[in-house]
N, C-alpha and C positions, 0 to 999 in steps of 0.2 A: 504493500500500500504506500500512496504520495505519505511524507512523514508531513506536518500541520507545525508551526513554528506558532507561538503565543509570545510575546514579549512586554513589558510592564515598563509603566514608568507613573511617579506621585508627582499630578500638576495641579497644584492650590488643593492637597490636602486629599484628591481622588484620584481613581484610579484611570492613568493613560493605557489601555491596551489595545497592541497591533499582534490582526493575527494574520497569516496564508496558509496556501497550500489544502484548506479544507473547504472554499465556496469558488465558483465563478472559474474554474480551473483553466477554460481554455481563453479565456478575459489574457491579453496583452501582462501586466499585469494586475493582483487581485487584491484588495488590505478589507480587512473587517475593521473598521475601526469601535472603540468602546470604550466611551468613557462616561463614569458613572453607568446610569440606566439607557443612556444613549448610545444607539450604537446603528453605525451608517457604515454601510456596503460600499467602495471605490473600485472601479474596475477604470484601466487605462487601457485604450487598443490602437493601433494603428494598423494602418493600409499598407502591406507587402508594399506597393509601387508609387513615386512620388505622382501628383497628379500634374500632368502636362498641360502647360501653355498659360501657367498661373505667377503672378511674381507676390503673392503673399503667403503664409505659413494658413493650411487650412487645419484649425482646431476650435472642436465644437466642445461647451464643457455645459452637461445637462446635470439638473439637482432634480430627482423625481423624489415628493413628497408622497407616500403613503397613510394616508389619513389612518388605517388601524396601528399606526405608528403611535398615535395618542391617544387609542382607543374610540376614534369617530367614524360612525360612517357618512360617505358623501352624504351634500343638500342635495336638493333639487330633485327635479323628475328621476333625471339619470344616477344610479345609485353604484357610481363607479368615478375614479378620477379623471378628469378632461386636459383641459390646455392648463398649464405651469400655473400659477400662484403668482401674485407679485410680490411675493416674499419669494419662493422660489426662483422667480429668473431675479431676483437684487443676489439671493444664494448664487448660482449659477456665476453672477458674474463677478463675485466675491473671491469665487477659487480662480476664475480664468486670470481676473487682473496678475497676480502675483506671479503663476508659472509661465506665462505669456513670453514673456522676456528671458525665461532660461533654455531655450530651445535654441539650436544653430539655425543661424539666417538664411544659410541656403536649405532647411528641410522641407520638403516640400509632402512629404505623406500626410494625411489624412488623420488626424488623432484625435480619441475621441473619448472623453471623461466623462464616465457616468456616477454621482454619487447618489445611492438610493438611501433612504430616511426609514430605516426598519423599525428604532423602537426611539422615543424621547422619553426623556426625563430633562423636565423643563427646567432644573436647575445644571444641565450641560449642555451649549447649546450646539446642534447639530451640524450648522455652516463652519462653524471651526473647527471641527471634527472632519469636515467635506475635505479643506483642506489641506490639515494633515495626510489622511487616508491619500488624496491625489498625488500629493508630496511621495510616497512611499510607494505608490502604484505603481510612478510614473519611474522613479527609482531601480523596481523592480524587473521591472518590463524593456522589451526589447528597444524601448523607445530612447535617440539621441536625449541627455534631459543634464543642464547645468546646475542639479540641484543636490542631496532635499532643501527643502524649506520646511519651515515652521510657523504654528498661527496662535492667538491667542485670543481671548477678549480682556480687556481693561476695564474695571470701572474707578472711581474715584468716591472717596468715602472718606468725609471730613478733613480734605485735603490729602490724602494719601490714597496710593494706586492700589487696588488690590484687581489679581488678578483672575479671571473666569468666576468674576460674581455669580452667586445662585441668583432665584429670582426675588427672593428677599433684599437680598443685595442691591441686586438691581433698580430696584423701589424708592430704594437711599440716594440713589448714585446720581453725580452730576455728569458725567458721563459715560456714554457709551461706545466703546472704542475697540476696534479688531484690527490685529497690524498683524501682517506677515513677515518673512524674511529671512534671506539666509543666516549662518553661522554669520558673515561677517556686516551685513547690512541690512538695513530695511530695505524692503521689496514695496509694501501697498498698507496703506492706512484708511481704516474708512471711521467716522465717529461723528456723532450725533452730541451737543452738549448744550447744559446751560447758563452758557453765558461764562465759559470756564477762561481764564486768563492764560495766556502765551505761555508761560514758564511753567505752570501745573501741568497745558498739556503736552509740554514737550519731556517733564518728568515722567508721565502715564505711558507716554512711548518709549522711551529709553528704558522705563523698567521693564516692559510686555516685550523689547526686545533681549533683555536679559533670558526671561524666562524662554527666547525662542530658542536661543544657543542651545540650553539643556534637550529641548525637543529634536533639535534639529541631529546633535550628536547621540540621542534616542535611535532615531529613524535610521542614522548610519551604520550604529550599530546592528540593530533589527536588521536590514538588508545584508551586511557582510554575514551573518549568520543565515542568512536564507540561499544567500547564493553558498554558501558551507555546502547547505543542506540540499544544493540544486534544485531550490525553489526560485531560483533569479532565470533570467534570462540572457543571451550574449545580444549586446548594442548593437542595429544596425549600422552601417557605415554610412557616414554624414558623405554625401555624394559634395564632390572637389567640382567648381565648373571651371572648366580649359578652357580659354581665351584663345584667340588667332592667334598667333603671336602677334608681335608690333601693335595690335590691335588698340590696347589700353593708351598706351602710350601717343601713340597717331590719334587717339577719340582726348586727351588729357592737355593735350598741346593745343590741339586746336580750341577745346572749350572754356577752357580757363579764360583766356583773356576777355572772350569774346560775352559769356554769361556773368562776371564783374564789372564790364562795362553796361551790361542790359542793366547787372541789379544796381550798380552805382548813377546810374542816371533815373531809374524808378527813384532811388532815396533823394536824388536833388530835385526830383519835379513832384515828388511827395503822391508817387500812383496809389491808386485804389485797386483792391483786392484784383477784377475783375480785367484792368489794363495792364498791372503786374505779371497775371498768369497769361493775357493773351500774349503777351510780350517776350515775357521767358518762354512759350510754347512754341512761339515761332522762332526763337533763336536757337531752341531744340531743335527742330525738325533739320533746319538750315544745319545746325551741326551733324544729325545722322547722314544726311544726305549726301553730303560733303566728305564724309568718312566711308559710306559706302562706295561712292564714285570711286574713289580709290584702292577701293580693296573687292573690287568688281567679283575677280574669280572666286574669293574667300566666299562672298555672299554667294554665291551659286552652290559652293561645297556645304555651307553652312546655312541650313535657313535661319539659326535662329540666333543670326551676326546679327541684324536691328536689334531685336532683343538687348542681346550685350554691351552693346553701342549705346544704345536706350539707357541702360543701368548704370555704365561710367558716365553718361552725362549728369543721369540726377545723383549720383555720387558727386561731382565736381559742384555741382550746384547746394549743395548741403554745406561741402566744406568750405565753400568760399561765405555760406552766412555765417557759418557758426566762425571763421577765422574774423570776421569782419565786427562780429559781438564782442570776441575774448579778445582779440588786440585793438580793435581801436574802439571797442562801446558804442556801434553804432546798429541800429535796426535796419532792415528792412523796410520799413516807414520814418524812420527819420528820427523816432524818440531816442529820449534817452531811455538807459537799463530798468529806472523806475519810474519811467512817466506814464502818465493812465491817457488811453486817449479821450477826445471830448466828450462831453455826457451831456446830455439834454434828456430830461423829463417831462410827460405833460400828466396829467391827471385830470379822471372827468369826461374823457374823450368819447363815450358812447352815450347814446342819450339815455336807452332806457335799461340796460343794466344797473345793477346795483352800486356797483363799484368798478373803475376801470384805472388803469396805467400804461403809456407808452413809454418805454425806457431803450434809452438810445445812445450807445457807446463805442463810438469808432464807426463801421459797416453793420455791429452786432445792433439787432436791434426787435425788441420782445415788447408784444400788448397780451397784458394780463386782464384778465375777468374776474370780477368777484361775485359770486353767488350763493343768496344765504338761504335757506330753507329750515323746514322743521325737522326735530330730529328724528324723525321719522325718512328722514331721507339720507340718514346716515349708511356707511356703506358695511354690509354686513361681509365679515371675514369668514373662510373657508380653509382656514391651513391648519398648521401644525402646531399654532401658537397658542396662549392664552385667553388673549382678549378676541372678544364674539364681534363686536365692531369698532368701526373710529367714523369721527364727526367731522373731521377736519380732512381734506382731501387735494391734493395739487395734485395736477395734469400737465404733461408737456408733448405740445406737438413739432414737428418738425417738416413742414411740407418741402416737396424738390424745388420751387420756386424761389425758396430762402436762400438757394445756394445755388441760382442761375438754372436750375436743370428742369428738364420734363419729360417725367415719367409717372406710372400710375401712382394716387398714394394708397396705400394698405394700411392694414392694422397697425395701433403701435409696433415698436420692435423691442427689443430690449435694452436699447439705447435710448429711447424714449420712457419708458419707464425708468431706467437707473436715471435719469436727469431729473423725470417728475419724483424720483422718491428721496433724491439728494436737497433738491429745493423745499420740496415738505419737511424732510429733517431740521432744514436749516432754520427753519419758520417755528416749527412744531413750540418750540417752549416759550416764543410770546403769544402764544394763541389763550383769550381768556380762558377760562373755567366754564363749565357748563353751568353752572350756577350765575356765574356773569353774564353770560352771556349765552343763553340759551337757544344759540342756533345751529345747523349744522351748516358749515363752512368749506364750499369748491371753487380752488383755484383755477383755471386755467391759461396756459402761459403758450402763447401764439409765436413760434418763430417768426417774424417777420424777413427778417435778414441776419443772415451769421458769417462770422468772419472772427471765430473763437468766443469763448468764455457764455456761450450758450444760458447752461446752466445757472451760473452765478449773475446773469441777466436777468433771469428768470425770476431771482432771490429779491434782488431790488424791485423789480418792475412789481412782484407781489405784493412787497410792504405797501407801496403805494396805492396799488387797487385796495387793500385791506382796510388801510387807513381813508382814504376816496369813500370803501362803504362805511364807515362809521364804526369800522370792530376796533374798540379799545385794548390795541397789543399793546401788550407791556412795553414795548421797546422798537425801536425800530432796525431792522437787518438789514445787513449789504453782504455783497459777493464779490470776489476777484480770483481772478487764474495768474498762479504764476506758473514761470519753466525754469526751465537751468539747462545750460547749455559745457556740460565738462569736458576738457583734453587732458588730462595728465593731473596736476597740479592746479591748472588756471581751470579757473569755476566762475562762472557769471550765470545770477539771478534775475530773472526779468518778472518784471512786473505788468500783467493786465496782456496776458502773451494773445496772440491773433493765429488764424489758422497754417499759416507758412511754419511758423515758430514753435507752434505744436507738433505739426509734420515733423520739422528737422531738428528740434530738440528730445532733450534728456529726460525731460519731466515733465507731468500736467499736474501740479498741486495747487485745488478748487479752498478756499477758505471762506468761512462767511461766519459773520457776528456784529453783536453791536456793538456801542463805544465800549463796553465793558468787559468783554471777552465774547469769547469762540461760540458757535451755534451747531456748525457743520464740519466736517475735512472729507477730504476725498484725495490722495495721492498715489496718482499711479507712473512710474519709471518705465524706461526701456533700456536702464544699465542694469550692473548686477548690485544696484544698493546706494542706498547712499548714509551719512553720515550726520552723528551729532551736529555738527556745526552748520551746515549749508542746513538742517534741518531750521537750528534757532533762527539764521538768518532770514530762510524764506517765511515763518512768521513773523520775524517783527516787521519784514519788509510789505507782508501782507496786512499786518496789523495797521500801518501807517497809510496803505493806500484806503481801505476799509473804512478809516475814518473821515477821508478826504473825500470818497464817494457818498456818504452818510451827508455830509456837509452839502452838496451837490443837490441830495434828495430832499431832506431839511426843506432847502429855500423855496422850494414847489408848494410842499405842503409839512409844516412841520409839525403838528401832531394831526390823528384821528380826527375826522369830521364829528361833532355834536350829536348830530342829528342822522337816521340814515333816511336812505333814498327813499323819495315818497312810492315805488314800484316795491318795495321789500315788504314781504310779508312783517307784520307787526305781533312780539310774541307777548306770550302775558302766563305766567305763573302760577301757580297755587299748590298745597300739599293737603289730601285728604289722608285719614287714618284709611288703611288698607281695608277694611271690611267695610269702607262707605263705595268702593268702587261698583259693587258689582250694580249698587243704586244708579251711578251716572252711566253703565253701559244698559242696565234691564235686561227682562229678560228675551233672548234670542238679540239683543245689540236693540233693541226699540227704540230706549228711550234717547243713546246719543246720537243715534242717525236723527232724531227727531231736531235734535241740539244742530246739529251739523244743517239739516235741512234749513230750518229757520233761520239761523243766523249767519250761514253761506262760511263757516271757517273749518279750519283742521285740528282735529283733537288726538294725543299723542296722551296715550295716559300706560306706568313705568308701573311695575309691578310691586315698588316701595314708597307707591302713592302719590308721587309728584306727576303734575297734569302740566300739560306744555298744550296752549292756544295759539294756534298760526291765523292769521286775522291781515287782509288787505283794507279791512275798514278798520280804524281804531271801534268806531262803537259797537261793530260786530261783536267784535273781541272783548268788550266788556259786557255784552249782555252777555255772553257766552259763559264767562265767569261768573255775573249775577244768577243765571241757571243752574250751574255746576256747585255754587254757594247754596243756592237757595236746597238742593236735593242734599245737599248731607250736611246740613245744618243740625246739629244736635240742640235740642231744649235741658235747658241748666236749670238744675233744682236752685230755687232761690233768688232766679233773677225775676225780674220785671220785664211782662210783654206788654205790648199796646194789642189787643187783639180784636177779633170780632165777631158775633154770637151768630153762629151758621145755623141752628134748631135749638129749641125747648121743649124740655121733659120735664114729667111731674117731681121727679127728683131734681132736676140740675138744669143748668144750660151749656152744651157745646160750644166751645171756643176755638177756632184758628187764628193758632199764634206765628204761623210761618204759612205764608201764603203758597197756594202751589202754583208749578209750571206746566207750561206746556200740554194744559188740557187738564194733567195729573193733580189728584186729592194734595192738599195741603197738609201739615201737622197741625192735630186740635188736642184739648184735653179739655177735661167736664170741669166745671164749677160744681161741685152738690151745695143744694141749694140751703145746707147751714153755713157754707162757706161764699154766699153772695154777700152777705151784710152784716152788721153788729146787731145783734139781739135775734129774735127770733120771725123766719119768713113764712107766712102764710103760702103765698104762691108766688112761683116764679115770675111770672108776668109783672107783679107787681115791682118788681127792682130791674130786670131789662127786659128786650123784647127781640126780635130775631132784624139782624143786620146792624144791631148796636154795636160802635168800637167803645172796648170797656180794657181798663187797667187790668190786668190779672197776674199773678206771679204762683210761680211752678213751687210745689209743695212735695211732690213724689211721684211717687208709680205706686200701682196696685197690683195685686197678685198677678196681673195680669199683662203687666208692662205699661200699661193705660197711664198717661198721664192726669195727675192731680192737679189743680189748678184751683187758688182761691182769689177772689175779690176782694175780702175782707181782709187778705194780710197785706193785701197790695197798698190798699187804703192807707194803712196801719204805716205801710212802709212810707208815704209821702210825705208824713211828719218832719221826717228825717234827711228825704233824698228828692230832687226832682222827676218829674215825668219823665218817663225813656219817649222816642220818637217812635214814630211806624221803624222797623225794622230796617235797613239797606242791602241787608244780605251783601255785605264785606265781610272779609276775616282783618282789619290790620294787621301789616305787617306778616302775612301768608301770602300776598300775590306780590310778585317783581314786575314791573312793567318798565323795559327797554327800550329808549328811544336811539 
């Protein structure tokens, strides 16, 4: 029999175990990973043959959630899993960011990471677990791989990092942070915070990468015992591409001068994205052309001589920006290393949406939408997680128009999502309270035009829509992309980077926060790591531009509008004790369709008795609460009603003290007729008669639950205390009303 390798490691106090050799056998290769009660399946596979006539690395990294993973079965009609989660494809591209860049540049097979979600235990969480396990797979397996790597999660708990928070933890925690990375550097950072200060979070990553080292020489060891045990696989060979000869050289000579002067005259006439590329494109072409003439027969022998011709030019064109950054500090467009380019905001710009923003920075440029609803329109979750839904919701679209192209548009992609779910992060902790603010809240964030830094577009253009509709955030948030562009020793960080600069740099590291610290991070490389230092650097230097775009937004609109949009539904509050609910629905839903019919509003009512009214009329919305009052109003022994004598009986007379609705009987209780007057009554009649409003105050219940009700103490009581009014059916101080 195949022998099964099991191997342990203690990370934050639980158990790290990788096993092979016993699942997924003909999987490329296989890791069980297990830590705590969680435990994810990784298989890594590649394609025998590189795929032809492609010049990018094709690698698919898929996260398939199992819902009996948490004990759930699917919603819906279909009782089986469908399309990804978006917590899954944010998973999915969680593991790809990090192993992306350890792969050799010329591989060209087909690899393809599957990590399955077998069992959670919600205090491990399962995406860092993805990662390792891929780390080890890909390790394992026949696959070219510059690794392992290591992953963690971070949180921060009264200023100190503590590492793969349970979900108590988590609860405490001002942030939430997953960094990957080899033994010797960080690979990809991603975290979510509130409002956490540059030095705390560059301490949370420097210790989470502490703890990657012990993982990472974990996994080395695990794999050199596997392959002991001939559970590893032999590497394939990273295929060498052979050049014509002369070829490089002949295509290196001629484009050098020639694409220096194209980009050196863009920076003096200060071009725009779209005359840049047309410009360098055709100085490409003019250079292939020129090299093939020359090497006529070569191209006959060889078809795939343009090809390589193709790739030493945008080689030469890479090294001539990134030479032109690190020796003389100059862009592409003309900034300097830290200069933002222009910003213009408008706010208000749709007439009858809620809330709207146009934000516009360099070519980049995003109109967000605010839209507030009831919480009834909040979006119900389906995964693996804890919480059943969220209220708060960003979208980002990205049409081919934004970036000159035309082609069909389809569904999001996963680039679309990981944008919409970085900017919701970044947002997430100045969003009010549901208590504050009782609405459910959808961003939408419209590429307009892109030309880099997309996302963190998206993060400004937000606060402004949010602020436009009237939602009182805590704070107001900005976004910035920086890059770094390294050779050796020399290191330059740029600030507010654009899509050239992304292409042919080192880094894309997304920052966003208010003046007081960090909100969001997102950093992903295409070296093998980077360092302390250039790490502090690129936040303070993100910190400084963050504030100066803050500054920017400010002057538009510097706080929340007062008032929101007269188009927004108007919400309005209240809390019943749970056993009066099933009064405001009746029975089979009667009586609040009836609520609903009449006063044309939306009724949201929570199963720990807070009612939530959505109302385009304000007075809809308070009748609707006057109804909702008036049905589970309780009568208080002792107090004083105004009421009024509905029938009389030879014993008593009938009183409603709470008027009814909506067709429906009111609350009455009997007077008996020793307790109409002081001394003794002959007949009823003689002290009221029927439709008389008479003072009465509530005395008890009888065996029967019937209200008690006298005249004579009420009398008694005015000695002492003024007349009460007709009743108003208000609770003070039980309903919110949000303007």
């Amino acid at each position: 029999m195949q022998p099964v390798l099991r191997k342990a490691l203690t990370v934050a106090g639980r158990d790290l175990i990788l096993e092979t050799g016993r699942l997924a056998r003909q999987a490329g290769g296989a890791v069980l990973v297990q830590y705590g009660g969680t435990m994810v399946l990784v298989t890594a596979t590649a394609s025998p043959q590189p795929r032809e006539g492609i010049d990018f690395f094709p690698l698919t990294v898929d996260y398939e959630e199992r819902l009996y993973a948490a004990g759930k079965i699917p919603g819906g009609f279909i009782k089986r899993e469908g399309k990804p989660s978006e917590k899954a494809i944010l998973s999915s591209r969680l593991i790809d960011r990090p192993i992306r860049p350890l792969f050799p540049k010329s591989y060209r097979n087909d690899v393809h990471v599957v990590a399955t979600v077998l069992s959670v235990d919600q205090d491990c969480p399962p995406n860092v677990a993805g990662i390792i396990g891929a780390s080890a797979a890909l390790t394992l397996s026949d696959i070219p791989f510059n690794g392992p790597i290591g992953a963690v999660a971070v949180g921060l708990i009264n200023g100190e990092p503590v590492i793969n928070p349970t979900l108590k933890q988590e609860e405490e925690s001002k942030l939430h942070l997953v960094v990957a990375g080899t033994y010797e550097a960080v690979m990809m950072v991603e975290a979510g915070a509130d409002e956490v200060p540059e030095d705390l979070l560059l301490e949370a990553i420097m210790a989470g990468h502490e703890e990657i080292k012990r993982i990472v020489a974990f996994i080395q060891e695990f794999c050199q015992e596997a392959k002991d045990l001939g559970l590893a696989r032999e590497k394939q060979e990273v295929p060498v591409i052979e050049l014509y000869p002369g070829i490089e050289e002949a295509t290196r000579s001629l484009a050098w001068s020639r694409l220096e002067e194209v980009i050196r005259q863009g920076i003096a006439e200060r071009w725009g994205k779209q005359v840049r590329e047309k410009n360098l494109e055709a100085c490409k072409e003019a250079i292939i052309q020129e090299v093939l003439a020359t090497h006529s027969e070569a191209a006959v022998e060889q078809p795939e001589l343009a090809r390589q011709i193709s790739d030493i030019v945008t080689q030469v064109e890479k090294e001539i920006v990134r030479k032109l950054i690190l020796e003389e500090g100059i862009r592409v467009d003309g900034r300097k290393l830290d200069e933002i380019r222009p910003i213009s905001c408008e706010v208000g710009v749709l007439a009858r949406t809620h809330g709207s923003a146009l934000f516009t920075r360099g070519e980049t440029q995003i109109l967000t939408v605010t839209t507030l609803g009831s919480v009834s329109d909040e979006q119900i979750l389906d995964d693996l997680g804890v919480e059943e839904s969220k209220r708060y919701m960003h979208h980002y679209n990205f049409p081919p128009y934004s970036v000159g192209e035309a082609r069909p548009i389809r569904a999001p992609g996963r680039r679309e999502i990981g944008h919409g779910a970085l900017a919701e992060r970044a947002l997430e902790p100045m969003i009010p309270s549901e208590e504050e603010f009782p609405y459910a809240i959808r961003l939408v964030s419209e590429v307009l035009s892109s030309n880099g830094s997309t996302s963190m577009g998206s993060v400004c253009g937000s606060t402004l829509a949010l602020m436009d509709a009237g939602v009182p955030i805590k704070a107001p948030v900005a976004g910035v992309a920086m890059g770094l562009v390294k050779e050796g020793d020399k290191v330059a960080i740029l600030t507010d980077i654009q899509g050239i600069e992304d292409a042919l740099g080192d880094m894309d590291f997304k920052v966003a926060g208010t003046a007081r610290g960090v909100t969001a991070l997102q950093m992903d490389i295409k070296i093998p790591g980077i360092d302390r230092n250039i790490l502090a650097q690129a936040l303070e230097q993100a910190r400084r531009a963050r504030l100066y775009i803050l500054e920017k937004m400010l002057e538009v609109l510097p706080e929340p509008r007062k008032e929101l949009s007269p188009y927004a539904p108007r919400m309005l509050t209240t809390v019943v004790d749970t056993d009066k609910i099933r009064d405001i629905i009746g029975p089979g839903g009667k009586v609040i369709k009836k609520i609903i019919e009449e006063t044309g509003v939306e009724i949201d009512i929570e199963d720990d008795g807070r009612i939530f009214i959505a109302a385009n009329d304000a007075k809809a919305g308070e009748r609707a609460l006057q109804i909702i009052e008036a049905l589970t109003k309780d009568i208080e022994v002792g107090k004083i009603y105004n009421g009024r004598v509905t029938r009389i009986t030879d014993f008593g007379a009938f009183v409603e003290i709470i008027p009814g609705v909506l067709g429906m009987p009111g609350k009455e209780g009997l007077v008996h007729i020793s307790q109409l007057a002081e001394g003794r009554v002959s007949r009823v009649e003689d002290v009221v008669k029927e439709g008389d409003e008479i003072l009465v105050k509530a005395i008890g219940f009888d065996s029967q639950g019937r209200v008690r009700l006298s005249r004579k103490e009420a009398l008694r009581s005015l000695q002492s205390s003024p007349a009460p009014t007709r009743p108003t059916y208000r609770r003070p101080g039980r309903e919110r009303r949000v303007r």
